[in-house]
C-alpha positions as CSV (number, residue, x, y, z in Angstrom):
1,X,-17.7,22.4,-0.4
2,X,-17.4,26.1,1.8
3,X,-14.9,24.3,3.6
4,X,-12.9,23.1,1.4
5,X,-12.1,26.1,-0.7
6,X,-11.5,28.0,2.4
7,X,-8.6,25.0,3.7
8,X,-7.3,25.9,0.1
9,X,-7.5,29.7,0.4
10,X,-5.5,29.5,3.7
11,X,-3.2,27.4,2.5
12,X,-2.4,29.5,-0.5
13,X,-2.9,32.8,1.4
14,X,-0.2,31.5,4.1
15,X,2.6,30.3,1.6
16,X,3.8,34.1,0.7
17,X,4.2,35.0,4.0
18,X,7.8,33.1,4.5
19,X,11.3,33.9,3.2
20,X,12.2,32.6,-0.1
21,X,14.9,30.5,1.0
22,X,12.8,28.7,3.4
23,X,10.1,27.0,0.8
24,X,10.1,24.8,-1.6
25,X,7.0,23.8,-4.9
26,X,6.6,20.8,-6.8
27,X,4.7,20.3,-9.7
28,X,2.9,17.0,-10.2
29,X,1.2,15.7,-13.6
30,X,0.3,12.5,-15.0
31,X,-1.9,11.3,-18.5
32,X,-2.5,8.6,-20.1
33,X,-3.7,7.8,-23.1
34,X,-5.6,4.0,-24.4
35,X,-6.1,3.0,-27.7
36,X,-9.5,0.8,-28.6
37,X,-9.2,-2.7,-29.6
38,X,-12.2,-3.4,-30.9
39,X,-13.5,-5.4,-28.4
40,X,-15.7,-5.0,-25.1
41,X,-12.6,-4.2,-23.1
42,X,-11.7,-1.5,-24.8
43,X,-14.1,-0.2,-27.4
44,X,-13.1,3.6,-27.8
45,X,-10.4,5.9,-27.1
46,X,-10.0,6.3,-23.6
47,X,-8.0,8.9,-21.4
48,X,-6.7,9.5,-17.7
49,X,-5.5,12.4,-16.2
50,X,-3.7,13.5,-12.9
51,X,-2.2,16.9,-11.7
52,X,-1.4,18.8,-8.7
53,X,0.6,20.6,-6.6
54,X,2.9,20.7,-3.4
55,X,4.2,23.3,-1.3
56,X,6.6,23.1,1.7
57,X,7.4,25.9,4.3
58,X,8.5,26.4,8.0
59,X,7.1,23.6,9.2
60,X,3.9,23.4,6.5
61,X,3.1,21.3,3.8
62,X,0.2,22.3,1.1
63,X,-1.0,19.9,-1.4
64,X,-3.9,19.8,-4.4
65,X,-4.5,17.2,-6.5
66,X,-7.3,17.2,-9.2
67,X,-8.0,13.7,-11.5
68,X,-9.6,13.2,-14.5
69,X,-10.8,9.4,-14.0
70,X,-10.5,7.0,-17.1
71,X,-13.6,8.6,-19.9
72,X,-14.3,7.6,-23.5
73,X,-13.5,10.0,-25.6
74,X,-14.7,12.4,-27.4
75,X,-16.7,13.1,-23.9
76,X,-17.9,16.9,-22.9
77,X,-14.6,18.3,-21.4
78,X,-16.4,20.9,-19.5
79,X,-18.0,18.3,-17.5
80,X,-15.2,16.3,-16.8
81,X,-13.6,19.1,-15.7
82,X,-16.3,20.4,-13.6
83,X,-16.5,17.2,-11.8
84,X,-12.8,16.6,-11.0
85,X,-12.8,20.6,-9.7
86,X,-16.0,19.8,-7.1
87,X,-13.7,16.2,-6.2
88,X,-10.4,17.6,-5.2
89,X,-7.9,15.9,-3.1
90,X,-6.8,18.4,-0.4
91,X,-4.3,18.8,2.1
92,X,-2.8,21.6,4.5
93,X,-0.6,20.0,7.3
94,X,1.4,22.0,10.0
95,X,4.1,21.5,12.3
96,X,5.4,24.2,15.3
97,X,7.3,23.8,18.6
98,X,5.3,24.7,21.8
99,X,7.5,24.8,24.9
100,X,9.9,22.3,23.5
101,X,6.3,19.8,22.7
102,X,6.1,19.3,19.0
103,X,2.7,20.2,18.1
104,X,1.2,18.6,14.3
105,X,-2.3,19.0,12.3
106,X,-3.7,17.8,9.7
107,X,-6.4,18.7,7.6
108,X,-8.2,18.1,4.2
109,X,-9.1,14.6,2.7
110,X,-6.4,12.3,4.2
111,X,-5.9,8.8,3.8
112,X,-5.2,6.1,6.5
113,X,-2.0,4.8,7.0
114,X,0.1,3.0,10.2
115,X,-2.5,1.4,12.9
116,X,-5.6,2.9,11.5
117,X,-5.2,1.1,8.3
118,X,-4.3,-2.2,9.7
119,X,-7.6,-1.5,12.3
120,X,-9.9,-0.9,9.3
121,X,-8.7,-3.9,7.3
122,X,-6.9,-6.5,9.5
123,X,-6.4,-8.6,6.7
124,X,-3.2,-10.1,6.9
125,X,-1.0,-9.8,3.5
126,X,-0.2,-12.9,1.6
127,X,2.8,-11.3,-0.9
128,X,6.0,-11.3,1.1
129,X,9.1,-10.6,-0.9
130,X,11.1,-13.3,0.1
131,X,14.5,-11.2,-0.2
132,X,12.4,-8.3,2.0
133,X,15.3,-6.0,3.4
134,X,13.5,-3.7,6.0
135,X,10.6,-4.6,8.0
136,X,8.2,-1.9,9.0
137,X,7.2,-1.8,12.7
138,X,5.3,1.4,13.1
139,X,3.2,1.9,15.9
140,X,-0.1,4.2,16.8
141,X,-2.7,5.8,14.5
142,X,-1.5,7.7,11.1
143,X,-3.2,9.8,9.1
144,X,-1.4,11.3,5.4
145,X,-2.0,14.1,3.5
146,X,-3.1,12.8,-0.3
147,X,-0.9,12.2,-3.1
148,X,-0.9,12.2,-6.6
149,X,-2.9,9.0,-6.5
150,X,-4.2,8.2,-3.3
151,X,-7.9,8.3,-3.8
152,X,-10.8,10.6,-2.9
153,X,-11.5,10.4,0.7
154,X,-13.8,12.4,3.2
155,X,-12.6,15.2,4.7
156,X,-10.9,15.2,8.2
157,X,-8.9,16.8,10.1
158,X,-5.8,14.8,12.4
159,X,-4.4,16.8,15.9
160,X,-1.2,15.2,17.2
161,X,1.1,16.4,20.1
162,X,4.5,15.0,20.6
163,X,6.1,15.6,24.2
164,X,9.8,18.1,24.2
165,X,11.9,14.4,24.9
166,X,9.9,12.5,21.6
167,X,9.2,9.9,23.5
168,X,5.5,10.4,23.7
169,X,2.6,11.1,21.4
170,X,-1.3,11.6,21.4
171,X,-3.1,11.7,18.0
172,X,-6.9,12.3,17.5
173,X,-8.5,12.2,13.9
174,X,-12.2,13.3,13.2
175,X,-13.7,13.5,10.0
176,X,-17.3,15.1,7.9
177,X,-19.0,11.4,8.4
178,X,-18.2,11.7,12.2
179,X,-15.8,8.8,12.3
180,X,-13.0,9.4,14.6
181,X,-9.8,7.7,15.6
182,X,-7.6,8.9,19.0
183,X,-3.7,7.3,19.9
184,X,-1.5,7.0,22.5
185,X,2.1,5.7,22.2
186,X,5.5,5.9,24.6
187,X,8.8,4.7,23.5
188,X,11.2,3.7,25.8
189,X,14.9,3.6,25.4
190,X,16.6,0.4,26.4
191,X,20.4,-0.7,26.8
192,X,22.6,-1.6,23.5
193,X,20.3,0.2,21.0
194,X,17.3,-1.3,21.6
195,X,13.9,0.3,22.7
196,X,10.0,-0.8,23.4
197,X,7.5,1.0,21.7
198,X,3.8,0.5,23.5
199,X,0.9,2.4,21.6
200,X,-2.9,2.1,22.3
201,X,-5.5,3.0,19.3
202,X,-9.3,3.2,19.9
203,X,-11.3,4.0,16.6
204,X,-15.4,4.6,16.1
205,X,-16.3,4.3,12.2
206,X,-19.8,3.9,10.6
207,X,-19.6,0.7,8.9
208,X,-22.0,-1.2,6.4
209,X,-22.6,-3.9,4.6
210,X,-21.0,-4.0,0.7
211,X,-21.2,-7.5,0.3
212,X,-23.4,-9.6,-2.0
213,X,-22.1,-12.8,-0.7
214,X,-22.6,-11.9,3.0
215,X,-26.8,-10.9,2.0
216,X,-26.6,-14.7,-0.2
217,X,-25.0,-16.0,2.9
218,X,-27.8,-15.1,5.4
219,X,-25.4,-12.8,7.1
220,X,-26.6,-9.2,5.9
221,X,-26.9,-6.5,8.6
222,X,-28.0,-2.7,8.8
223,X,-24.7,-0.1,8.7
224,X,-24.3,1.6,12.2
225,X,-21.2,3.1,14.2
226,X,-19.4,0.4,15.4
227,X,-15.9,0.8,17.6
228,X,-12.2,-1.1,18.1
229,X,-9.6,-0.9,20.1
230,X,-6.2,-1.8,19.4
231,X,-3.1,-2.0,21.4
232,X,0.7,-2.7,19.9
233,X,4.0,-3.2,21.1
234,X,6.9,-3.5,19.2
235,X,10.9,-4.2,19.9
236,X,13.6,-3.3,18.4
237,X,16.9,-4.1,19.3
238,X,20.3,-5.5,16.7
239,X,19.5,-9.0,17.1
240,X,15.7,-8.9,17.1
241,X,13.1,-6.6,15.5
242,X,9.5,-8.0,17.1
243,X,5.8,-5.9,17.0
244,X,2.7,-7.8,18.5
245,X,-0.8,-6.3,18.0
246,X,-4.3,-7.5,19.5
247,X,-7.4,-6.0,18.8
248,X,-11.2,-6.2,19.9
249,X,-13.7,-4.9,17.3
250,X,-17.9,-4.1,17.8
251,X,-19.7,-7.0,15.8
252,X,-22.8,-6.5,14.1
253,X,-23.6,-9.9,14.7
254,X,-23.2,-10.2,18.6
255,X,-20.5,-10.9,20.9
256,X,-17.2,-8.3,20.2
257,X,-14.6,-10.2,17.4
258,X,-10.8,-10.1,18.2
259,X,-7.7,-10.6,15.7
260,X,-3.9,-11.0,17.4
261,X,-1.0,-10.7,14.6
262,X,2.5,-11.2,15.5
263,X,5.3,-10.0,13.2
264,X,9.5,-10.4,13.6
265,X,12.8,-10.6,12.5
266,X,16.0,-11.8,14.1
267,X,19.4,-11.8,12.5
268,X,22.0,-14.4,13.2
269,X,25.5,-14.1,10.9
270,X,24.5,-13.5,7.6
271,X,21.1,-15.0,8.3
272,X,17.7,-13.2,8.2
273,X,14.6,-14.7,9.2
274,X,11.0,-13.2,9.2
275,X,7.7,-14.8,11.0
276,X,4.7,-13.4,10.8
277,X,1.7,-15.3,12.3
278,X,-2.3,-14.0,12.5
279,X,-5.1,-15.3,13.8
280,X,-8.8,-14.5,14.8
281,X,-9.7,-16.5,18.1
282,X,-13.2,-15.6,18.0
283,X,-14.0,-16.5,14.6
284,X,-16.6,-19.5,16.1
285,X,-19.0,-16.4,17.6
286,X,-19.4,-14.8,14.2
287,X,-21.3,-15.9,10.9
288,X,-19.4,-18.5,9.2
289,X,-19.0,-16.1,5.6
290,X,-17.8,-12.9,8.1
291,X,-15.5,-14.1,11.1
292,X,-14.6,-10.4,11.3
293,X,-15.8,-6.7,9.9
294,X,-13.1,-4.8,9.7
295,X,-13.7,-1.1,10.4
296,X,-13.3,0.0,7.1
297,X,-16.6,-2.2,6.8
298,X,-14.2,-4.8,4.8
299,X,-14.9,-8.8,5.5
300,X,-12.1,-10.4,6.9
301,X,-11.9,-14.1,5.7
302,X,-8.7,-15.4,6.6
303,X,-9.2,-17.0,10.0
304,X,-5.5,-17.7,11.0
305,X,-1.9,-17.0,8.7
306,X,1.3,-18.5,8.8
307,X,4.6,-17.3,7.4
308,X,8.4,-17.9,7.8
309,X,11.4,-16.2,5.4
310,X,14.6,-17.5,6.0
311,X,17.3,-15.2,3.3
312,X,21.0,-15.5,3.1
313,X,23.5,-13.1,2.1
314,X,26.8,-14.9,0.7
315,X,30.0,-13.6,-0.5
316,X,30.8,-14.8,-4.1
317,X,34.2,-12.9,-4.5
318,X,34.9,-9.9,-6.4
319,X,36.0,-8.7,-10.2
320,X,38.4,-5.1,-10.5
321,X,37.6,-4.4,-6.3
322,X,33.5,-4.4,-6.7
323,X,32.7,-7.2,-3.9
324,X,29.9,-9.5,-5.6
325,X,26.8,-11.0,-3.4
326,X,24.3,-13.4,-3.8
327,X,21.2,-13.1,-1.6
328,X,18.8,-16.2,-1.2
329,X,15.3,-16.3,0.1
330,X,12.1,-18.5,0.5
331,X,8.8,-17.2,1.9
332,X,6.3,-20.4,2.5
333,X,3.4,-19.4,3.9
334,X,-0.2,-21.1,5.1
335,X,-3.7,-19.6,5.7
336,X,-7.0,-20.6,6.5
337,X,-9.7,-18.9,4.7
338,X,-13.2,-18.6,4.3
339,X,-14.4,-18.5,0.9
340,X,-16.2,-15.5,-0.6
341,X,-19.1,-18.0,-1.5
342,X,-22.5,-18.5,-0.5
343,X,-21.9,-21.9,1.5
344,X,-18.8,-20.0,2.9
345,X,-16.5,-23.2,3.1
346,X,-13.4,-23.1,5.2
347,X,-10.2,-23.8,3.1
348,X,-6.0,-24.6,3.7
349,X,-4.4,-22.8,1.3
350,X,-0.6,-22.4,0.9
351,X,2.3,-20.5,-0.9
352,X,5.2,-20.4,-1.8
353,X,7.9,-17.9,-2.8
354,X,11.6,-18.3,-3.9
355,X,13.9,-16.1,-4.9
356,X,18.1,-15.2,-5.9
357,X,20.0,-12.3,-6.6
358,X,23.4,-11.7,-7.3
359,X,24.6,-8.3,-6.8
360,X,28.1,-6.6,-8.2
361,X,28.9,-3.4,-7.7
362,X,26.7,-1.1,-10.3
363,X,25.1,-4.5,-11.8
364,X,22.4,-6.8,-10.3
365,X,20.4,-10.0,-11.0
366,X,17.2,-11.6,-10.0
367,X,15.3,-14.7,-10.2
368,X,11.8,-15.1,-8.8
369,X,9.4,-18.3,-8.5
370,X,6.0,-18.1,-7.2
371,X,3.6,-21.3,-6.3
372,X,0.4,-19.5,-4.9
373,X,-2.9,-20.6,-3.6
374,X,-2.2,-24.5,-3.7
375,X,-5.2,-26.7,-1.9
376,X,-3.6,-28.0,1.1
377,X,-6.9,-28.5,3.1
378,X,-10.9,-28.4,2.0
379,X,-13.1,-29.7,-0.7
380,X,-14.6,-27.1,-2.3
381,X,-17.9,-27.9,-3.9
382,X,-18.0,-24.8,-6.6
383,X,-15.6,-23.5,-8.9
384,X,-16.0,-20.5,-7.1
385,X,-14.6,-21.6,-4.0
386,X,-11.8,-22.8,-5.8
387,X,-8.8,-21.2,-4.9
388,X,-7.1,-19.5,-7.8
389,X,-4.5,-21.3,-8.2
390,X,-1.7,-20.3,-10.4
391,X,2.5,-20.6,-10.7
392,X,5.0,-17.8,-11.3
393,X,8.4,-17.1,-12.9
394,X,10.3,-13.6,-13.2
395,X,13.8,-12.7,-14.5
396,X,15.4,-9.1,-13.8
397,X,18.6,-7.2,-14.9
398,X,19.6,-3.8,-13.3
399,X,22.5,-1.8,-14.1
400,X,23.0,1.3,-12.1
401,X,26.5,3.8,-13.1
402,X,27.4,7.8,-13.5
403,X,25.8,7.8,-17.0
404,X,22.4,5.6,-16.8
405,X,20.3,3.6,-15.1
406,X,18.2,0.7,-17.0
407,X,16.0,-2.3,-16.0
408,X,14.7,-5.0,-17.6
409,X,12.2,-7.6,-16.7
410,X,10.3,-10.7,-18.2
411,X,7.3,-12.9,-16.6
412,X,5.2,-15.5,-16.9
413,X,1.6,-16.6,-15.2
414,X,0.5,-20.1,-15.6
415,X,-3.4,-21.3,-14.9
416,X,-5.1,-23.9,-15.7
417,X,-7.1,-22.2,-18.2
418,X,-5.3,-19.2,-19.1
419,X,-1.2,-17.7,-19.6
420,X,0.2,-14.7,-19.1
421,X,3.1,-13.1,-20.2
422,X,5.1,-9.6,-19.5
423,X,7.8,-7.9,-20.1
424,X,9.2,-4.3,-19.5
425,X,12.5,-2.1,-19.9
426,X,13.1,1.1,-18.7
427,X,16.1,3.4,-18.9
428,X,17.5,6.8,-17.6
429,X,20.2,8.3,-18.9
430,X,22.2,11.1,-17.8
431,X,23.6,12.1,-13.9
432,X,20.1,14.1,-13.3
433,X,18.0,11.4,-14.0
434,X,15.9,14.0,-15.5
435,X,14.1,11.9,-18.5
436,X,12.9,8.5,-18.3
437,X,11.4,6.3,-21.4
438,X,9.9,2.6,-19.7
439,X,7.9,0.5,-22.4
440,X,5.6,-2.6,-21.0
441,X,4.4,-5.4,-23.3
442,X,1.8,-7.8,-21.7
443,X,0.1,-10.7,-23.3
444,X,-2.9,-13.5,-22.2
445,X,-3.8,-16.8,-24.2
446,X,-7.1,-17.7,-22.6
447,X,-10.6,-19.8,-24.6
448,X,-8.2,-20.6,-27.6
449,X,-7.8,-16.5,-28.4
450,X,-5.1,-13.9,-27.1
451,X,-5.0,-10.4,-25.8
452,X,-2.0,-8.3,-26.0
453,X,-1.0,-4.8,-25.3
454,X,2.5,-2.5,-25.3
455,X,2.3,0.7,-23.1
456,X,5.2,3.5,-23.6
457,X,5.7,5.9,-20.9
458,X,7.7,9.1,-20.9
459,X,8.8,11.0,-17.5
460,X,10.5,13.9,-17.1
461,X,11.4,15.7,-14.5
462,X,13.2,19.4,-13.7
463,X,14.3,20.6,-10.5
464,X,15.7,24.2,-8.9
465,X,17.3,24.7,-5.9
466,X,13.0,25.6,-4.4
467,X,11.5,24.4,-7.6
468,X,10.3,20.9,-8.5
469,X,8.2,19.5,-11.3
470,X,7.8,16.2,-13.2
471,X,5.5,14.8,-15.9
472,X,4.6,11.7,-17.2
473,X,3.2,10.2,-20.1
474,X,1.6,7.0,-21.6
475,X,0.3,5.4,-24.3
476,X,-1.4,2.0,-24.5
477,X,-1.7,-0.2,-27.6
478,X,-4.0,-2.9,-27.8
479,X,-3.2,-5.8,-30.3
């Protein structure tokens, strides 16, 4: 607690001390508000709150964030208050030159992002976004200062050097609970705009079991520092954008685990294609319900992964000198999991993801189908080990000009025992962009009854040439 008021008293103290023209504050707040609707789900008024605030200088960046978390209401405010004041999210990150070096830290209750996050949960992501156009192929450890919702984490503090050609960079994190993460990366510049990125990550966190179906499953074990290694390289070049990673993790359980994920994209014409593959070769050493802990003490259950995303980009003429596009995808994509279930039976699983957009100038389209979870391999002997099985459909409309932007969107989820449906629109009038309305209508028939609710949300935002602030609010009605 001492030391977190005194990272917030520097970090105040410090931001007078610079010219004027040099800084810049923002001004961050959030609330919303929920309605009862007479049932368990909802069975009193109910409020959330966020606010904080962010200040840039010289090479610093400040940032304090208090929450309210979702309360029943009438409540005691003074408690609510007092608790989100002793649970800030805090931040205080610096940047200066050192004999052309560029020297970074970090401080306050950080979150994980980059290689740390991917070593603390190596679980691979099933939801590509079939007309995906960037592909992220960071490399080394990352640390972030909070947000306005990031959520609360322990404090640490994050050292990183960088050497005077940016070619090279060391990172070391350590935090209150003694868990600590250290980097190494070097970049090297290749011929015709391509380079090789190498980076080596070594973590030690404490982790525990949190799962009831491991302790069912016969594979419990006692919480102790465990530590991983992971090393990453990653091309890029015009024609082919590649990062391969390979990791070896401390098992509770025995013999070390390992997970290798490959990711890539190549472009041929007006062709994109994305492949993504993961797998975890020593899945036979482990307990059959835990093939791997990750070092965020998560269960990893997917044994191997699968994906390919071939998109197109054709020309479909023009109308008054605006060129018009239309962009096709498909994402298909095949796992094999363990399920989250006592017996821990291995399953094939698949999924598949389809999309089209036409693009025009300030107008756009989209369609989106979704088949997800679909049995290809297994015989699950519970409903629990089921996989959720479920299909997908989604229209949008976007029209972006001078005088407003507005969106519009409609879905629907079908199960076997249950439907959903949603719908939003948003709009923003005005060159500034300054105030937004968006309104959200969502609806689910399940056991012969429905449940339905609108949400309205209001954002506004105001801006100087060192001043920044912006404010939302929502409403939710149940029906």
């Amino acid at each position: 607690m001492m030391n977190k008021a005194l990272l917030i008293f520097i970090a105040a103290s410090l931001f007078p001390a610079y010219p004027e023209n040099s800084r810049s504050i923002e001004f961050k707040s959030s609330c919303a508000y929920f309605l009862p609707d007479g049932n368990a789900r909802t069975p009193a008024h109910k409020a959330e709150a966020d606010a904080g605030i962010r200040a840039r200088w010289n090479g610093a960046d400040a940032r304090l964030f208090l929450s309210v978390p979702k309360t029943a209401l009438p409540g005691d405010g003074a408690d609510i208050l007092a608790e989100s004041v002793r649970n800030p999210r805090f931040g205080l990150g610096i940047e200066a030159e050192a004999a052309g070096a560029k020297i970074g830290a970090k401080a306050g209750t950080n979150t994980f992002s980059d290689s740390l996050s991917k070593i603390r949960n190596p679980t691979p992501s099933a939801i590509a976004n079939p007309l995906a156009k960037s592909l992220s192929l960071k490399c080394g450890t990352g640390t972030a200062l909070p947000t306005l919702t990031s959520a609360q984490k322990p404090l640490s503090a994050t050292l990183s050097a960088t050497s005077p050609s940016r070619l090279m960079k060391a990172e070391f994190m350590l935090d209150e609970e003694m868990d600590a993460a250290a980097s190494f990366s070097a970049c090297a510049k290749l011929r015709k705009n391509a380079s090789l990125t190498a980076s080596l990550t070594a973590s030690r966190f404490f982790v525990e079991n949190g799962s009831a179906t491991l302790k069912k499953a016969g594979a419990q074990f006692d919480g102790k520092f465990m530590a991983a290694a992971m090393a990453e390289c990653a091309l890029m070049s015009p024609v082919l954008k590649a990062v391969a990673r390979f990791a070896l993790h401390e098992s509770p359980f025995g013999p070390p685990c390992a997970w290798l994920k490959l990711d890539g994209r190549t472009a041929f014409g007006n062709v994109l294609l994305d492949a993504s593959f993961f797998s975890i070769p020593t899945a036979g050493t482990s307990p059959k319900a835990a093939p791997l802990i990750g070092q965020g003490s998560s269960v990893v259950r997917t044994t191997s992964q699968l994906s390919l995303a071939p998109q197109i980009l054709l020309e479909a003429g023009g109308w008054k000198g605006a060129p018009s596009y239309i962009r096709l995808g498909l994402c298909a994509m095949g796992a094999e999991k363990v399920a989250a279930t006592k017996s821990a039976e291995k399953l094939g699983v698949g999924k598949i993801r389809a999309a089209a957009e036409w693009e025009r100038g300030q107008l756009g389209l989209r369609g989106d189908f979704t088949a997800a979870n679909i049995l290809i391999s297994g015989n699950p002997t519970t409903k629990s080990a089921m996989p959720d099985r479920y299909d997908s459909f989604s229209l949008s409309a976007q029209l972006s000009s001078e005088t407003i932007r507005a969106e519009f969107s409609a879905g629907a989820k079908f199960r076997d025992e249950s439907t959903e449906f949603s719908a939003s629109f948003s709009a923003s009038p005005g060159k500034s962009r300054s105030v937004s309305v968006r309104n959200s209508f969502s609806a689910e028939w399940k056991d012969g009854g429905v449940r339905s609710s609108d949400t309205v949300a209001l954002s506004f935002s105001a801006r100087t040439k060192s001043t920044r602030a912006d404010a939302k609010f929502a409403l939710t009605l149940p029906f």
